[in-house]
N, C-alpha and C positions, 0 to 999 in steps of 0.2 A: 639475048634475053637479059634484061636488066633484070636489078633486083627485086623490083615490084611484081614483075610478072613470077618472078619465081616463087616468092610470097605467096602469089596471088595462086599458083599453081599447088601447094602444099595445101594452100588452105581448103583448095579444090579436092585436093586426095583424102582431105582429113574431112571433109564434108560427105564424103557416099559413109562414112562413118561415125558418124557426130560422137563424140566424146568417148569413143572407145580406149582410148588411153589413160583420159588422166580417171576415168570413171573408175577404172579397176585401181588406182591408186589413190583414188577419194573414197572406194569402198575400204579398202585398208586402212587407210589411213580414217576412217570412221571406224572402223574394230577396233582398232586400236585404241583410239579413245572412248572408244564404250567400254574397252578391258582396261584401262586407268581407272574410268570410271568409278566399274564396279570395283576394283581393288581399292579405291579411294577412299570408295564407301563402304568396303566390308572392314578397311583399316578405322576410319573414321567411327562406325558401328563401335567395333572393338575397345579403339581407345573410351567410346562413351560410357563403353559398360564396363570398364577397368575404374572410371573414373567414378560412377554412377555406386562401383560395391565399393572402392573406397573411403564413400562420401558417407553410404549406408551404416560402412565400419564406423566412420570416426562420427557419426550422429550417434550410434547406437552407443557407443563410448560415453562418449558425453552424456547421456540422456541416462546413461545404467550408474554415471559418475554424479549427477547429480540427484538421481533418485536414491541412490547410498546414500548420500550424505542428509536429503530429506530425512530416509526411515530412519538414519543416527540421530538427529535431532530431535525428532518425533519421538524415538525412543527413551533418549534423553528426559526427554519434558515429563513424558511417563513415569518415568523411573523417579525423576524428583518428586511429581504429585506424587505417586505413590508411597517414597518413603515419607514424606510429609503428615500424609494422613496414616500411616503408619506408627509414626513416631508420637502423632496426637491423640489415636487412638491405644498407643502403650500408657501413656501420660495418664488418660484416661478411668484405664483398668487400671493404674497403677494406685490412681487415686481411690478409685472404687476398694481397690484392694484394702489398703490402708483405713476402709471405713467399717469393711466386712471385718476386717482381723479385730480394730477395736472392738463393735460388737460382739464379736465372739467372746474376745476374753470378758468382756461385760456377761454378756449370756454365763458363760464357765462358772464367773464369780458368782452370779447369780444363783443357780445351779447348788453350787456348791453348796450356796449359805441356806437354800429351798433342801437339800437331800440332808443336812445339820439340823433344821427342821424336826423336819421327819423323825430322825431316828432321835431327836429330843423328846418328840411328841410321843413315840410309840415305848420310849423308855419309863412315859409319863403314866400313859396307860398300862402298860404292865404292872410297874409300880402303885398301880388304882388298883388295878384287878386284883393282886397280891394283895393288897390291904383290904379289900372289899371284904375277900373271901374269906380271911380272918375277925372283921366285923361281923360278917353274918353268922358265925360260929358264936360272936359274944351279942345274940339277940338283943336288940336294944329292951331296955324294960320301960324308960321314959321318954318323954315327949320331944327333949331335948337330941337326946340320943337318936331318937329318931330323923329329927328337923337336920342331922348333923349329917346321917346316912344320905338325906334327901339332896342336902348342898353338894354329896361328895358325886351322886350319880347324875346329878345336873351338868355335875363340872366334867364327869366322864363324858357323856353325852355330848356336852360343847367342845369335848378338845378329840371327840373322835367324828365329830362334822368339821372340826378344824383341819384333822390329818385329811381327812376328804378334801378337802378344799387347798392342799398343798398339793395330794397327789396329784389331783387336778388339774393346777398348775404347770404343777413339773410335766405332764402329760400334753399339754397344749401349749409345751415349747417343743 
């Protein structure tokens, strides 16, 4: 037997069995690379989702890092317009202030020189009254005397629609 026939003889034993050999070690050697596989891919999974929350981490980082610094500015801008119109509105009232106070002491002055008045006027009429009442004791007999009485209760008359017209005044301030 040469070598061809023995070939040829093998090949014949190995043929009532077609690939019963290498099939059981192509089946393995296919599990085996299906369990690479899937460790490949459950490694490969893994790293994406290691990679995926540290991407997440340093977005959200960044994203909380520059939204701070927006509301600080934003903040900032606020706080300046705010003291601005602050400050223009102290200016403001400070002016107002300074216009109410002069008036006031104007008004007081006023006041003051209105209630001097008064108490001139009312010392004026006492004074009338007082004298009246001693006129009317010494009856006028003459025309004169009369005419004299007439001037004095005119004058009462007008200096107590006068104090009317002070209290008035001083009333409707």
């Amino acid at each position: 037997m040469n070598s061809e026939t023995m070939h040829f003889e093998e090949a014949a034993t190995v043929s009532h069995e077609p690939f019963s050999g290498p099939i059981a070690k192509l089946d393995q050697l296919t599990s085996e690379v299906h369990t690479l596989e899937k460790w490949y891919a459950a490694d490969f999974e893994r790293r994406v989702m290691e990679i995926t929350e540290l991407l997440r981490n340093q977005i959200t980082a960044e994203l909380r890092s520059h939204y701070s610094s927006e509301v600080c500015s934003q903040i900032d801008r606020l706080r300046k317009q705010y003291e601005e119109r602050l400050y223009a509105q102290s200016n403001e009232f400070g002016s107002k202030y300074q216009v109410l106070q002069t008036e006031n002491e104007r008004l007081q002055r006023q006041l003051k020189r209105v209630s001097e008045e008064i108490a001139t006027t009312e010392a004026m009429i006492h004074k009338s009254d007082t004298n009246r009442s001693s006129d009317v004791e010494r009856l006028p007999s003459d025309a004169a005397s009369l005419a004299k009485l007439v001037e004095i209760k005119v004058g009462e008359v007008e200096t107590k629609a006068y104090l009317k017209g002070l209290r008035f005044h001083l009333a409707a301030r």
